[in-house]
C-alpha positions as CSV (number, residue, x, y, z in Angstrom):
1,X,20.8,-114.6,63.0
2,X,21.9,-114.0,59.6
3,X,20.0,-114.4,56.3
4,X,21.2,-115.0,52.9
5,X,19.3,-112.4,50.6
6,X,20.5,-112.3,46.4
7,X,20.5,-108.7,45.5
8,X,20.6,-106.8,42.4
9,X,22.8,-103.8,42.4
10,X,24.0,-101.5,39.5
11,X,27.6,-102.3,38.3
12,X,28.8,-98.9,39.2
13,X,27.2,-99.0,42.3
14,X,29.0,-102.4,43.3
15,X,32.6,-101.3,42.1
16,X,32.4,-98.0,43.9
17,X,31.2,-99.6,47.2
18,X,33.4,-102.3,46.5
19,X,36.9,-100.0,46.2
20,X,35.0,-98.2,49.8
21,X,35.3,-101.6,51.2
22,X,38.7,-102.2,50.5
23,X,39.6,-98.4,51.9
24,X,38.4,-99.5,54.8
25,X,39.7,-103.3,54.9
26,X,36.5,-104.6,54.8
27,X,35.0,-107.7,53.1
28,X,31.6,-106.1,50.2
29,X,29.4,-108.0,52.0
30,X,30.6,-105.8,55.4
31,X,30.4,-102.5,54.0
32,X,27.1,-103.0,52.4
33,X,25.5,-104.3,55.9
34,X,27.2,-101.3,57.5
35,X,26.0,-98.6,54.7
36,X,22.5,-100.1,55.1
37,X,22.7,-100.4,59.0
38,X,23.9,-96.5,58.8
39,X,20.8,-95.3,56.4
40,X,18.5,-97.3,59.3
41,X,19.8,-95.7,62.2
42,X,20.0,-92.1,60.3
43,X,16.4,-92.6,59.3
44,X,15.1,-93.4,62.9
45,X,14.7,-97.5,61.9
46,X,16.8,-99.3,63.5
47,X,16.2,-98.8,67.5
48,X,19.7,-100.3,68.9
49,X,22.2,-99.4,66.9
50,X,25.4,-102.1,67.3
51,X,28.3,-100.3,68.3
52,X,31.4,-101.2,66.3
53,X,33.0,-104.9,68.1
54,X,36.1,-105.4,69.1
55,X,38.8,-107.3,67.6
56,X,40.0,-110.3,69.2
57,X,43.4,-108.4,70.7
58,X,41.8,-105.7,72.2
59,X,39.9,-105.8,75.2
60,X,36.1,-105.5,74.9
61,X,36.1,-102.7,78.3
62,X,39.3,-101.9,79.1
């Protein structure tokens, strides 16, 4: 389940993760749950890391 959560974030801050998002073709609101679900999991928080998912064309286990 998802939540909607407003956040406050420096205007530097945003553009830089912003242009890091579009490096990596993903939408802000994508990179900033992955940079947040990396800092968990580095920091011994988050017990079952997600593994990245698959895109629709590719097989899940091939």
């Amino acid at each position: 389940m998802r939540k909607n959560y407003p956040l406050r974030i420096d205007a530097d801050v945003l553009d830089a993760v912003r242009r890091w998002a579009d490096d990596d073709l993903r939408s802000l609101n994508g990179q900033i749950e992955y940079l947040l679900r990396a800092a968990l999991v580095q920091a011994g928080r988050l017990k079952h890391p997600q593994g990245p998912q698959p895109s629709q064309d590719q097989p899940a286990n091939p």
